[in-house]
PDB file of N, CA, C, O and CB in Angstrom:
ATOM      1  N   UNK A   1     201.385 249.538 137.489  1.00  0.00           N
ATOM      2  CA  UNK A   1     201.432 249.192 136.086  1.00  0.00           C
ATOM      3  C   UNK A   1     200.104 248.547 135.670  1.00  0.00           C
ATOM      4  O   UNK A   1     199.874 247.541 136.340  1.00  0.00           O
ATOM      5  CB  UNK A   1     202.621 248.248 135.799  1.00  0.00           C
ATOM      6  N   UNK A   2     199.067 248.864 134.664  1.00  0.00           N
ATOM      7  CA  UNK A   2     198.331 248.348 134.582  1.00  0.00           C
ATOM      8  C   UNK A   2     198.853 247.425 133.217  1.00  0.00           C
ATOM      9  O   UNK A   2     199.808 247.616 132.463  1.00  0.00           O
ATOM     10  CB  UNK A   2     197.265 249.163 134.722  1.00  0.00           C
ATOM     11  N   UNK A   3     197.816 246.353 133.235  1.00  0.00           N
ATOM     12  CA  UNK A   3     198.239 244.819 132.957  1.00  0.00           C
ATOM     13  C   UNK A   3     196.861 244.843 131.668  1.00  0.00           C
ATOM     14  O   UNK A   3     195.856 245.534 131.838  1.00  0.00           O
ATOM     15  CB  UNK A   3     198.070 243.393 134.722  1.00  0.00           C
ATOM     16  N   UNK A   4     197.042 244.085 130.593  1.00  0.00           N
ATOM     17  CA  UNK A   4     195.707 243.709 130.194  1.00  0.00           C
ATOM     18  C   UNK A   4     195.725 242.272 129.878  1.00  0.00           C
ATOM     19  O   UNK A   4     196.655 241.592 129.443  1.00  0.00           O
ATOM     20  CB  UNK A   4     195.205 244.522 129.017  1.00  0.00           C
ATOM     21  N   UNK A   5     194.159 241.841 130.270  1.00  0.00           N
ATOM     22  CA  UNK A   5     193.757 240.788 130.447  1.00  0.00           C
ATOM     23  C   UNK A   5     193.446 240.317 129.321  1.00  0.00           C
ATOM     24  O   UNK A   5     193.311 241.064 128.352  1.00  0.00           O
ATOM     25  CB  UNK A   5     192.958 240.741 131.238  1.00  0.00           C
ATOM     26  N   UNK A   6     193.201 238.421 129.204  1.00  0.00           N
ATOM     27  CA  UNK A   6     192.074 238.169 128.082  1.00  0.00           C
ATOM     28  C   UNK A   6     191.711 236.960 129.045  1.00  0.00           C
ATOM     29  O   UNK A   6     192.400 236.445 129.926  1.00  0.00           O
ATOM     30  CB  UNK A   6     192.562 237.809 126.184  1.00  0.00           C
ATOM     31  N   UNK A   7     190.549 236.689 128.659  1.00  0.00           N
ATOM     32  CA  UNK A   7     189.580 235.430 129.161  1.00  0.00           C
ATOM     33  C   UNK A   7     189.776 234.187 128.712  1.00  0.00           C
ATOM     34  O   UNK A   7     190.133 234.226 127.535  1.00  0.00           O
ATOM     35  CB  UNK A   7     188.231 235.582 128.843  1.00  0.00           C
ATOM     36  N   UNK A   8     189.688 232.934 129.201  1.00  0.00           N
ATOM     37  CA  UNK A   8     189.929 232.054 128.053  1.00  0.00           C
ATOM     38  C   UNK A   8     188.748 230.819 128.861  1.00  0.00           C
ATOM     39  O   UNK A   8     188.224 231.051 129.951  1.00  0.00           O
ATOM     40  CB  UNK A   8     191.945 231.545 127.743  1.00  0.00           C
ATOM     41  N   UNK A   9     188.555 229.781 128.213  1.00  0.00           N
ATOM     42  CA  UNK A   9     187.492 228.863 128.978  1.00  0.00           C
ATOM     43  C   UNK A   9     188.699 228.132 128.963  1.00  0.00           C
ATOM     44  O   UNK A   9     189.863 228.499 129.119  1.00  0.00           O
ATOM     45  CB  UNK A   9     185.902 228.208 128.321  1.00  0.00           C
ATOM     46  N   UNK A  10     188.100 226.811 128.705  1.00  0.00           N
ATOM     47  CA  UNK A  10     188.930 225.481 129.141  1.00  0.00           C
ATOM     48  C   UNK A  10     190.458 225.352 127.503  1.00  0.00           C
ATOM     49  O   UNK A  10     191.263 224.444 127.294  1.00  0.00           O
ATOM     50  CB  UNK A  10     187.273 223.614 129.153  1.00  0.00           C
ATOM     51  N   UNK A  11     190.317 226.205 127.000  1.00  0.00           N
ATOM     52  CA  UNK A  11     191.182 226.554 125.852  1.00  0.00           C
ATOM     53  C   UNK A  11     190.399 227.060 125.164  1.00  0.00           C
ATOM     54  O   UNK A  11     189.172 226.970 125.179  1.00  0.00           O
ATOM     55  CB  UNK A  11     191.898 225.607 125.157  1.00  0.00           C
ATOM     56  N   UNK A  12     191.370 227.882 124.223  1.00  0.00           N
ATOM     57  CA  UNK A  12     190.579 227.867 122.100  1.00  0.00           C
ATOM     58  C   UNK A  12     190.300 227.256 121.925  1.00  0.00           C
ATOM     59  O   UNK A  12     190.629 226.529 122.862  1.00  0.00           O
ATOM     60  CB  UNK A  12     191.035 227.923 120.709  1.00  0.00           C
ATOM     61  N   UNK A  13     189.600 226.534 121.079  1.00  0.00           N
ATOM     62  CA  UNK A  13     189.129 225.526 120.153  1.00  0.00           C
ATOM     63  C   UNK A  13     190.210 225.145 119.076  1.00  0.00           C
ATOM     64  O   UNK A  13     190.592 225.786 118.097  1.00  0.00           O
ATOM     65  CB  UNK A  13     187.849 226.039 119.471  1.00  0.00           C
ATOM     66  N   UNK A  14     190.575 223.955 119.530  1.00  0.00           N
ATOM     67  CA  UNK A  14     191.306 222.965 118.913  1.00  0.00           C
ATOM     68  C   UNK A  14     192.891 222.904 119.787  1.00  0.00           C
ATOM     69  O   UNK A  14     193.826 222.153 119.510  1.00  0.00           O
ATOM     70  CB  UNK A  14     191.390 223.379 117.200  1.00  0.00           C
ATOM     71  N   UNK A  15     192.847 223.832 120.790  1.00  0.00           N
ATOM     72  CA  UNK A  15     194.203 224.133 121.828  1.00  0.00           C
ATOM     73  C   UNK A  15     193.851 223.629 123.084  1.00  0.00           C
ATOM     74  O   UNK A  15     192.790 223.822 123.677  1.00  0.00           O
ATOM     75  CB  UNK A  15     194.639 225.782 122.076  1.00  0.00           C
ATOM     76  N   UNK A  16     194.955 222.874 123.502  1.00  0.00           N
ATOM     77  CA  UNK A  16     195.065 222.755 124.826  1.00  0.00           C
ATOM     78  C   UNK A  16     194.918 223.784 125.759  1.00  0.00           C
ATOM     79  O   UNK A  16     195.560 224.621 125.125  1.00  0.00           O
ATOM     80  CB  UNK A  16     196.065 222.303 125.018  1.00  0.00           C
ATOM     81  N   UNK A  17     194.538 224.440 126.878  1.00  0.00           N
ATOM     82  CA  UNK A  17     195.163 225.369 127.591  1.00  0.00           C
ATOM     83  C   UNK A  17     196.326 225.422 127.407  1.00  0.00           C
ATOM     84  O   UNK A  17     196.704 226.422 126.797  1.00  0.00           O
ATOM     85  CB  UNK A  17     195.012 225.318 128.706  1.00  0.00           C
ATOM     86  N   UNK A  18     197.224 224.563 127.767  1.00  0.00           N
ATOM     87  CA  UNK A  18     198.465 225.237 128.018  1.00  0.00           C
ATOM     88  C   UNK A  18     199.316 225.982 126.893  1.00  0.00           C
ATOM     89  O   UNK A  18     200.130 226.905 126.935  1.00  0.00           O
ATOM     90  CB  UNK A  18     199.260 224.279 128.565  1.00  0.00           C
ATOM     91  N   UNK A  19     198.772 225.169 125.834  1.00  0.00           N
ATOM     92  CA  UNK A  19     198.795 225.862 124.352  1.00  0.00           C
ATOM     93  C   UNK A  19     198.112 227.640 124.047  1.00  0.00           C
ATOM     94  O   UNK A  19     198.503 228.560 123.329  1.00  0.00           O
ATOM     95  CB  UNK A  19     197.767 224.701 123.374  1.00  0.00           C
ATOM     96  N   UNK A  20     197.297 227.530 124.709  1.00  0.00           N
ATOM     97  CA  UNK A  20     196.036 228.513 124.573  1.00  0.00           C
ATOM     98  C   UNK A  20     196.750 229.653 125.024  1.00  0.00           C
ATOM     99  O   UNK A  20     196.784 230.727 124.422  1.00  0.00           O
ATOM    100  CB  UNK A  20     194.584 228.181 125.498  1.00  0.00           C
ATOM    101  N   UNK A  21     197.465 229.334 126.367  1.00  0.00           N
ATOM    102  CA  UNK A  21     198.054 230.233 127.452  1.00  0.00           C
ATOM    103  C   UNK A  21     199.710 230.985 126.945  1.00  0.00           C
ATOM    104  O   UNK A  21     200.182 232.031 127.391  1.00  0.00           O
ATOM    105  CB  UNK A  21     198.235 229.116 128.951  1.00  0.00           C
ATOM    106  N   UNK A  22     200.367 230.006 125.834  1.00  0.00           N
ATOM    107  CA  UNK A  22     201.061 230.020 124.942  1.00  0.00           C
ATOM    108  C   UNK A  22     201.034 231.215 123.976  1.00  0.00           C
ATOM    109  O   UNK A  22     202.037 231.845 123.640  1.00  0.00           O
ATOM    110  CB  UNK A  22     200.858 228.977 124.475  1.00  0.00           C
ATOM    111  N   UNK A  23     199.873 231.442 123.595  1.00  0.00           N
ATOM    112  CA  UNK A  23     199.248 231.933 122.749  1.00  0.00           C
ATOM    113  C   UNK A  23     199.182 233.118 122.796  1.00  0.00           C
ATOM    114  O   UNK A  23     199.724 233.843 121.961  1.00  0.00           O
ATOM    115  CB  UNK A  23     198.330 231.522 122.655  1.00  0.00           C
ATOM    116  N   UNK A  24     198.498 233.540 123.790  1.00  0.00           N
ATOM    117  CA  UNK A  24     197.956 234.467 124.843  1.00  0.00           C
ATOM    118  C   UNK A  24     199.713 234.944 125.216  1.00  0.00           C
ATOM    119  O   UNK A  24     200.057 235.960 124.612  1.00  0.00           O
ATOM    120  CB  UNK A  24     196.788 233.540 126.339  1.00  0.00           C
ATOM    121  N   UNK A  25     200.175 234.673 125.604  1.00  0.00           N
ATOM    122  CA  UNK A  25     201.333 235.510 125.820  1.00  0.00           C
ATOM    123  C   UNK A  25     201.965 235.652 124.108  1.00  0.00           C
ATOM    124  O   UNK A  25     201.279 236.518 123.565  1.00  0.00           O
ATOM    125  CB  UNK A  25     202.502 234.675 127.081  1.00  0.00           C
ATOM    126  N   UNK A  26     202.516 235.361 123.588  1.00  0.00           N
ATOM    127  CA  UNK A  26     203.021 235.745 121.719  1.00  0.00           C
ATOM    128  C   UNK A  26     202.234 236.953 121.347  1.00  0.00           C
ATOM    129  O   UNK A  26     202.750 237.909 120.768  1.00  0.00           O
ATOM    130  CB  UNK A  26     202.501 234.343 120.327  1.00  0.00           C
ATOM    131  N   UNK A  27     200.563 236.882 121.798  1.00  0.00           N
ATOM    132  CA  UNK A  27     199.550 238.077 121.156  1.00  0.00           C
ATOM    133  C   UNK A  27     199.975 239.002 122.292  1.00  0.00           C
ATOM    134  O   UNK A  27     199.112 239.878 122.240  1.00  0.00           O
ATOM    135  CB  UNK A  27     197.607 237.744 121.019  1.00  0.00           C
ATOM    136  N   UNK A  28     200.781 239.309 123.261  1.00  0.00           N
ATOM    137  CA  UNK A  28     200.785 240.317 124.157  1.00  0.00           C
ATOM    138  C   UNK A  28     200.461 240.525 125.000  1.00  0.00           C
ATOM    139  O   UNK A  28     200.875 241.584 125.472  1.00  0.00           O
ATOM    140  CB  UNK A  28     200.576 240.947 124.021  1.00  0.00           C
ATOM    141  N   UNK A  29     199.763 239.933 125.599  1.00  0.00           N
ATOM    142  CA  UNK A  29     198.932 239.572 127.055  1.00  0.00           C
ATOM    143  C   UNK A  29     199.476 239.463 128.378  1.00  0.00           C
ATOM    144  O   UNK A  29     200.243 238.566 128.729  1.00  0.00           O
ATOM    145  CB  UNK A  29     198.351 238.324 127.001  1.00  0.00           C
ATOM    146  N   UNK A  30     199.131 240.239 128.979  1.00  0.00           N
ATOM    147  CA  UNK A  30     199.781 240.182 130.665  1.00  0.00           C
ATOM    148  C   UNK A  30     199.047 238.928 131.492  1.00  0.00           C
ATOM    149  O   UNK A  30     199.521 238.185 132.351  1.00  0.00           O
ATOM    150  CB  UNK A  30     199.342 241.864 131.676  1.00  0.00           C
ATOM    151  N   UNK A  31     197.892 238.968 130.987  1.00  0.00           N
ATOM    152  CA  UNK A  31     197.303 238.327 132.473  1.00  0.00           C
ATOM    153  C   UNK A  31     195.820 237.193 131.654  1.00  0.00           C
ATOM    154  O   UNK A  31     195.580 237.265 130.449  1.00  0.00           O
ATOM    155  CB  UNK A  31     196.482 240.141 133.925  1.00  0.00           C
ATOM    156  N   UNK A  32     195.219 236.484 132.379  1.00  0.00           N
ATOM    157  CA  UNK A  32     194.595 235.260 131.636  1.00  0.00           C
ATOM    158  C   UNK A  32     193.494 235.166 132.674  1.00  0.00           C
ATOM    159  O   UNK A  32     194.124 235.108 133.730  1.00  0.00           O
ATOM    160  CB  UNK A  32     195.616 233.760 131.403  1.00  0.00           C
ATOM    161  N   UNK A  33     192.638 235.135 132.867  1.00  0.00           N
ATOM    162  CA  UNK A  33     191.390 234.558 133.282  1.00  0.00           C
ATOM    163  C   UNK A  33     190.494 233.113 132.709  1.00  0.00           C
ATOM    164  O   UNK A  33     189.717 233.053 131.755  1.00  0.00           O
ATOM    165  CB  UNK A  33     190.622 235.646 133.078  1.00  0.00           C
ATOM    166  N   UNK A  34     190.708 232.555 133.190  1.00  0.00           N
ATOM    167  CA  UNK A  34     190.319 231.406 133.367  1.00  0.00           C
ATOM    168  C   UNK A  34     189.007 230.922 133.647  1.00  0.00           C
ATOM    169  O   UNK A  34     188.736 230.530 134.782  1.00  0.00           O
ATOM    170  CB  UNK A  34     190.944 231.087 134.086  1.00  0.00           C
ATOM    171  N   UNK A  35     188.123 230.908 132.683  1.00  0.00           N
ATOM    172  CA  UNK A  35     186.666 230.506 132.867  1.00  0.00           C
ATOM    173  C   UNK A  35     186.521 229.135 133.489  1.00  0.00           C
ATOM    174  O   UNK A  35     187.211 228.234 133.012  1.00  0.00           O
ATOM    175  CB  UNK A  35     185.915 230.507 131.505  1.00  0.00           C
ATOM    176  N   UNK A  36     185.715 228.870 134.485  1.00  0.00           N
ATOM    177  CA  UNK A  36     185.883 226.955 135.212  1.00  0.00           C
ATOM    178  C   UNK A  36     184.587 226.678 134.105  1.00  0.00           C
ATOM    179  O   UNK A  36     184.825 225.736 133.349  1.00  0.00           O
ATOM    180  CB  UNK A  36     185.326 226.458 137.696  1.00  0.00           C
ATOM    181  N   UNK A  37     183.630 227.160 133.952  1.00  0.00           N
ATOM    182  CA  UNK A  37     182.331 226.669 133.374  1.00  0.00           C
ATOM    183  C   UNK A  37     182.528 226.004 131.917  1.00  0.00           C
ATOM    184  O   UNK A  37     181.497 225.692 131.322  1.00  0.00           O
ATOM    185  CB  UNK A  37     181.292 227.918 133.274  1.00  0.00           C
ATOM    186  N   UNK A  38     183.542 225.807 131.409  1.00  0.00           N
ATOM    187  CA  UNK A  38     183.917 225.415 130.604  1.00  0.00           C
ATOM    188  C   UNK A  38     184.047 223.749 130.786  1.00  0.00           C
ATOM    189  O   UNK A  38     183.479 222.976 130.014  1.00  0.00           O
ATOM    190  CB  UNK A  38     184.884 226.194 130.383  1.00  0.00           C
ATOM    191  N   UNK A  39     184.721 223.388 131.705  1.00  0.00           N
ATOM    192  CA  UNK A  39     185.084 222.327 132.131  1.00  0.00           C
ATOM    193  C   UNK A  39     183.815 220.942 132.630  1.00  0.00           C
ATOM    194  O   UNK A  39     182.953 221.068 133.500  1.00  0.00           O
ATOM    195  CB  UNK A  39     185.940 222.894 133.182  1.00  0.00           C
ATOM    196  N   UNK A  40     184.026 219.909 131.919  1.00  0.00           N
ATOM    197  CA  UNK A  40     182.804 219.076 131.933  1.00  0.00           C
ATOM    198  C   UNK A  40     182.106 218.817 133.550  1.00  0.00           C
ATOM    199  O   UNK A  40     183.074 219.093 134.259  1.00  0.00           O
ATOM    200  CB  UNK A  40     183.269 217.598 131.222  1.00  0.00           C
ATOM    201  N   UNK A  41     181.386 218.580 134.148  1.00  0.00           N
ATOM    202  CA  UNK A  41     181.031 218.203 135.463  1.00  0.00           C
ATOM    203  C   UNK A  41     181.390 216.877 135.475  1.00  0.00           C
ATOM    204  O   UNK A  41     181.530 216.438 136.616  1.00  0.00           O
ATOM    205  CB  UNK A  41     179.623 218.427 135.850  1.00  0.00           C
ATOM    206  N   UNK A  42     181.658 215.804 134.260  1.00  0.00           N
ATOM    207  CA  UNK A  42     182.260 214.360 134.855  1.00  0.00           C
ATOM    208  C   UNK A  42     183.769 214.237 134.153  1.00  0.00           C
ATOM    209  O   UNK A  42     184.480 213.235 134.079  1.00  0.00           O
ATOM    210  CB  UNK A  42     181.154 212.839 134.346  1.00  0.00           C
ATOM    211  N   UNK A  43     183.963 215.265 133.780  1.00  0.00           N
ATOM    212  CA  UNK A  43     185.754 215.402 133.351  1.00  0.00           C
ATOM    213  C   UNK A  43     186.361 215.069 134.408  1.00  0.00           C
ATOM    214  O   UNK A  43     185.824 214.836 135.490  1.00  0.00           O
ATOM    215  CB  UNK A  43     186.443 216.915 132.932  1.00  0.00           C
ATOM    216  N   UNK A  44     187.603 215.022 134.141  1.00  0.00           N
ATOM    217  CA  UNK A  44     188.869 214.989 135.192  1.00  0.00           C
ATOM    218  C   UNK A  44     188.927 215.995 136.177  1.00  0.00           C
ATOM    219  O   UNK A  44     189.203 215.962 137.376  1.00  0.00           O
ATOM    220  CB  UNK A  44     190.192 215.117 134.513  1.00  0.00           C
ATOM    221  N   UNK A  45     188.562 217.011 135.306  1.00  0.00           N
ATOM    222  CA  UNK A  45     188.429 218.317 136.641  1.00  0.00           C
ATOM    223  C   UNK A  45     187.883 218.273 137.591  1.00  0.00           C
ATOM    224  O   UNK A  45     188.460 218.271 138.679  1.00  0.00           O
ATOM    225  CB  UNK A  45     187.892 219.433 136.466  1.00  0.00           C
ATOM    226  N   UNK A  46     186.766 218.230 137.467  1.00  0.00           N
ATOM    227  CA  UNK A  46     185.466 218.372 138.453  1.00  0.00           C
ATOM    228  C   UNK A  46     184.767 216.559 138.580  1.00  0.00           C
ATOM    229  O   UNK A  46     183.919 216.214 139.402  1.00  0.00           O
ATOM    230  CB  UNK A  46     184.053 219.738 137.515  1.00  0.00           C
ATOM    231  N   UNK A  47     185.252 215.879 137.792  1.00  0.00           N
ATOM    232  CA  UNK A  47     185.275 214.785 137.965  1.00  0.00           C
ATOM    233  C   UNK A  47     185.863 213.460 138.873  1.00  0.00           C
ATOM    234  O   UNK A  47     185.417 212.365 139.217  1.00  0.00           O
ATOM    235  CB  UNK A  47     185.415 214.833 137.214  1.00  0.00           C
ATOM    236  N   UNK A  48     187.250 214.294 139.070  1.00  0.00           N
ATOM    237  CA  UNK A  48     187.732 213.493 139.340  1.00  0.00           C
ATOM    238  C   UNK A  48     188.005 214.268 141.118  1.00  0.00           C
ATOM    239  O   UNK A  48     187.192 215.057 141.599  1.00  0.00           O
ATOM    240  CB  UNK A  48     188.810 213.075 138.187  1.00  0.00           C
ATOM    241  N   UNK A  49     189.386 213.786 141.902  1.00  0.00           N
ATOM    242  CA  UNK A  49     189.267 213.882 143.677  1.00  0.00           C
ATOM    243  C   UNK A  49     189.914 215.092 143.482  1.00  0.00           C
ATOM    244  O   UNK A  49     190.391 215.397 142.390  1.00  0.00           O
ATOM    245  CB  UNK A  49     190.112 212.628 144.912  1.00  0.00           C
ATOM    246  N   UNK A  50     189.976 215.972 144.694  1.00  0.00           N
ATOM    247  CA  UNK A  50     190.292 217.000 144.916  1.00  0.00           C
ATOM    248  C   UNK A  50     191.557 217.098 144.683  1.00  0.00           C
ATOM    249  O   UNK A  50     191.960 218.166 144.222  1.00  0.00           O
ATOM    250  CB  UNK A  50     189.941 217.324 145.909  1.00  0.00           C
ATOM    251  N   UNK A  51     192.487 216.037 144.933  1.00  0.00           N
ATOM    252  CA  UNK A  51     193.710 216.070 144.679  1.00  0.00           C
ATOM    253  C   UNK A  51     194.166 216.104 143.212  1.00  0.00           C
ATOM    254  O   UNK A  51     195.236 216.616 142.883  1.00  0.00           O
ATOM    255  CB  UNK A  51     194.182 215.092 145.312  1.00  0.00           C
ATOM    256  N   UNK A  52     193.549 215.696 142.586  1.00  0.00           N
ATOM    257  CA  UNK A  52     193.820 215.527 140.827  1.00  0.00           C
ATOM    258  C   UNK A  52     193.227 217.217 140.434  1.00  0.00           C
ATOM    259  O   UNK A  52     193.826 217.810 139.537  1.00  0.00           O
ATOM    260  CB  UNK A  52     192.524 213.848 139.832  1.00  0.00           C
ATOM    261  N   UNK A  53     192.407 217.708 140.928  1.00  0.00           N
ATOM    262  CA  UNK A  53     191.837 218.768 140.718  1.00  0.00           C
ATOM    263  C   UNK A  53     193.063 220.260 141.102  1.00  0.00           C
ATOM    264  O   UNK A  53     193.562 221.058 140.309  1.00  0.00           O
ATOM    265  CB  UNK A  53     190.430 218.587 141.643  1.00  0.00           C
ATOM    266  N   UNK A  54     193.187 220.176 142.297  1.00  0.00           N
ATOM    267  CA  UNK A  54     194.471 220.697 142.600  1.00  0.00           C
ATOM    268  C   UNK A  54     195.990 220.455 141.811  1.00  0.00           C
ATOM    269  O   UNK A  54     196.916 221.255 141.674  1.00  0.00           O
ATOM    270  CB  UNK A  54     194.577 220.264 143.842  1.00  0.00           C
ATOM    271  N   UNK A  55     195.911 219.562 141.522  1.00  0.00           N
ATOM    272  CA  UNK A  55     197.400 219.111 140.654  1.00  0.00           C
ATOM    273  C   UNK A  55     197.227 219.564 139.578  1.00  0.00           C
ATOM    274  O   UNK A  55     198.339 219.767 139.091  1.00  0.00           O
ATOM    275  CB  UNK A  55     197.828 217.589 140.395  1.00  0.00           C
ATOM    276  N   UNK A  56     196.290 219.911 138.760  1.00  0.00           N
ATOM    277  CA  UNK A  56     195.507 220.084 137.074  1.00  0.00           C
ATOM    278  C   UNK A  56     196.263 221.997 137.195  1.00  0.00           C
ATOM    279  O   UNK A  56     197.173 222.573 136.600  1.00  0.00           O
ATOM    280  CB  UNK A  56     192.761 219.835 136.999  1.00  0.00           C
ATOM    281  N   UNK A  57     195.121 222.475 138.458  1.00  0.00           N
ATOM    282  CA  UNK A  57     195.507 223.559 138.379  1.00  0.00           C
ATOM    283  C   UNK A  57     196.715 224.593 138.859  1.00  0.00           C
ATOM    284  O   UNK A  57     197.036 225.717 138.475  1.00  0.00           O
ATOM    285  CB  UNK A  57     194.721 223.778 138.606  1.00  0.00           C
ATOM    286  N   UNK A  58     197.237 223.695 139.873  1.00  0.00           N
ATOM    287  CA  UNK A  58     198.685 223.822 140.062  1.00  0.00           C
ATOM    288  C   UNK A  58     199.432 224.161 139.112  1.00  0.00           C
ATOM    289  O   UNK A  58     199.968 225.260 138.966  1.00  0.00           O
ATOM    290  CB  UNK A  58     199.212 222.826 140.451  1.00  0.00           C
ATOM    291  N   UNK A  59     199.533 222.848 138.130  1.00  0.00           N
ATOM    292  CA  UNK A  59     200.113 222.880 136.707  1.00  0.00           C
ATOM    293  C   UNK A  59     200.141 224.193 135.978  1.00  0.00           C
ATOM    294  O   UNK A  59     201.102 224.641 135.352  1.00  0.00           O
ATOM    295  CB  UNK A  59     199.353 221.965 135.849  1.00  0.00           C
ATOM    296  N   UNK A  60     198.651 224.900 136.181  1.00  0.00           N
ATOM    297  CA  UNK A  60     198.249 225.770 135.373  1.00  0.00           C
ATOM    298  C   UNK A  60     198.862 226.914 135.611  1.00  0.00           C
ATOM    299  O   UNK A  60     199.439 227.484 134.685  1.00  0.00           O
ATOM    300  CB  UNK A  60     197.031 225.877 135.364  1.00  0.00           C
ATOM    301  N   UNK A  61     198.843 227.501 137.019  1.00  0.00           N
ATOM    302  CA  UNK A  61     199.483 228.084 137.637  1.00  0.00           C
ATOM    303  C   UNK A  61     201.201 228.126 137.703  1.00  0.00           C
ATOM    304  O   UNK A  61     201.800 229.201 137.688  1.00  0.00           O
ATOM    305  CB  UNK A  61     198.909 227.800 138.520  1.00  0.00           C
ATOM    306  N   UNK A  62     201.651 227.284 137.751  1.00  0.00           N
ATOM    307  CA  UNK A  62     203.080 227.189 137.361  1.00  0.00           C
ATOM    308  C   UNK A  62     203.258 227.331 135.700  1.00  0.00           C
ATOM    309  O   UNK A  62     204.134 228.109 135.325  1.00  0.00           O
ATOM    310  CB  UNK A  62     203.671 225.716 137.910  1.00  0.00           C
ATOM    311  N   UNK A  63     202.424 226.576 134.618  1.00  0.00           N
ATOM    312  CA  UNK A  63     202.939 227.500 132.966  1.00  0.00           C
ATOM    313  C   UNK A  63     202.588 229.105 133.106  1.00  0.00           C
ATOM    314  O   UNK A  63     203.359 229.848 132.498  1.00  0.00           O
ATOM    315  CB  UNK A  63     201.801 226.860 131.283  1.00  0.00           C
ATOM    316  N   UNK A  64     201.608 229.669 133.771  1.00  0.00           N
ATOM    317  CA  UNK A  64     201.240 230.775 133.513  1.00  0.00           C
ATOM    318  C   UNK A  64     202.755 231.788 134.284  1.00  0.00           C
ATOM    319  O   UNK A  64     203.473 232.624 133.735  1.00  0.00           O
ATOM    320  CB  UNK A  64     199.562 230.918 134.144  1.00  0.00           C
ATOM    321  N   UNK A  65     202.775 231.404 135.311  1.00  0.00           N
ATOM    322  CA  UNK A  65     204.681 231.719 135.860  1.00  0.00           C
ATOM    323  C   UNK A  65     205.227 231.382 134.878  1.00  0.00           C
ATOM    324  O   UNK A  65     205.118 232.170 133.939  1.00  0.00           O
ATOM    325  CB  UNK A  65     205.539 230.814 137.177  1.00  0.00           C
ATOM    326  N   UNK A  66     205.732 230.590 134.730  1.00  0.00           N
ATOM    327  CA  UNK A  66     206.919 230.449 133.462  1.00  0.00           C
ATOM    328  C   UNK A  66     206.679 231.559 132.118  1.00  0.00           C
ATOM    329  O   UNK A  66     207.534 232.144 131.453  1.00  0.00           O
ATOM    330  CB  UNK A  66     206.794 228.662 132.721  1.00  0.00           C
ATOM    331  N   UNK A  67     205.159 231.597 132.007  1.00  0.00           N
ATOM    332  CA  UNK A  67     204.829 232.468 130.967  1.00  0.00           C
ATOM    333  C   UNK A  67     204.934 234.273 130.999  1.00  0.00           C
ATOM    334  O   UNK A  67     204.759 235.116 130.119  1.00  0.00           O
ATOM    335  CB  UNK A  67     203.474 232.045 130.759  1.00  0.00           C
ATOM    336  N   UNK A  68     205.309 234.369 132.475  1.00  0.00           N
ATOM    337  CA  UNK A  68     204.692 235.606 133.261  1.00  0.00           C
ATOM    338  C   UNK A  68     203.629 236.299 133.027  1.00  0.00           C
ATOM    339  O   UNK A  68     203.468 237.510 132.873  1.00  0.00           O
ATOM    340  CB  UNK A  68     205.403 236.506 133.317  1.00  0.00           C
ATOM    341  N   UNK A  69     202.849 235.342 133.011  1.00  0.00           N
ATOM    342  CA  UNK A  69     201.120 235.779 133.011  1.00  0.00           C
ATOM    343  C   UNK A  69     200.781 235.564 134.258  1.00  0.00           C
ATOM    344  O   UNK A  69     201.298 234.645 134.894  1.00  0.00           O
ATOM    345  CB  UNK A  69     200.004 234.887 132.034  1.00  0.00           C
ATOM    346  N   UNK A  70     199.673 236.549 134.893  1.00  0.00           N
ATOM    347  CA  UNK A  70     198.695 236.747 136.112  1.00  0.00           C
ATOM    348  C   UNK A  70     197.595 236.423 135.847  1.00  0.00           C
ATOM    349  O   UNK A  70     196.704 236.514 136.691  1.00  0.00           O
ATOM    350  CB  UNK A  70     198.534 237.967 136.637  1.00  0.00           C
TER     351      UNK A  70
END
């Protein structure tokens, strides 16, 4: 089955990701790519310990399941 994608950085502008990802499935979307370069170098992301970093995207990974997005 082919799937179509859309790209997204750290959200739309003025959306959370998880909002963004929200979004992205309503417009029809199978699957989400996830830009990291988006994300600040002293943010929480990349800012903060590996473990907070992992938990962020965990998260992400589990709405995008719930969403059945790849």
């Amino acid at each position: 089955m082919k799937k179509i994608s859309v790209a997204v950085d750290g959200g739309f502008k003025g959306l959370k990701l998880e909002e963004s990802l929200e979004l992205i499935k309503r417009c029809g979307f199978d699957a989400v790519d996830i830009g990291l370069e988006s994300f600040s170098l002293d943010g929480p992301i990349y800012g903060g310990s590996q473990d907070e970093m992992e938990t962020y995207f965990y998260g992400i990974k589990k709405k995008c399941e719930d969403l059945e997005l790849t």
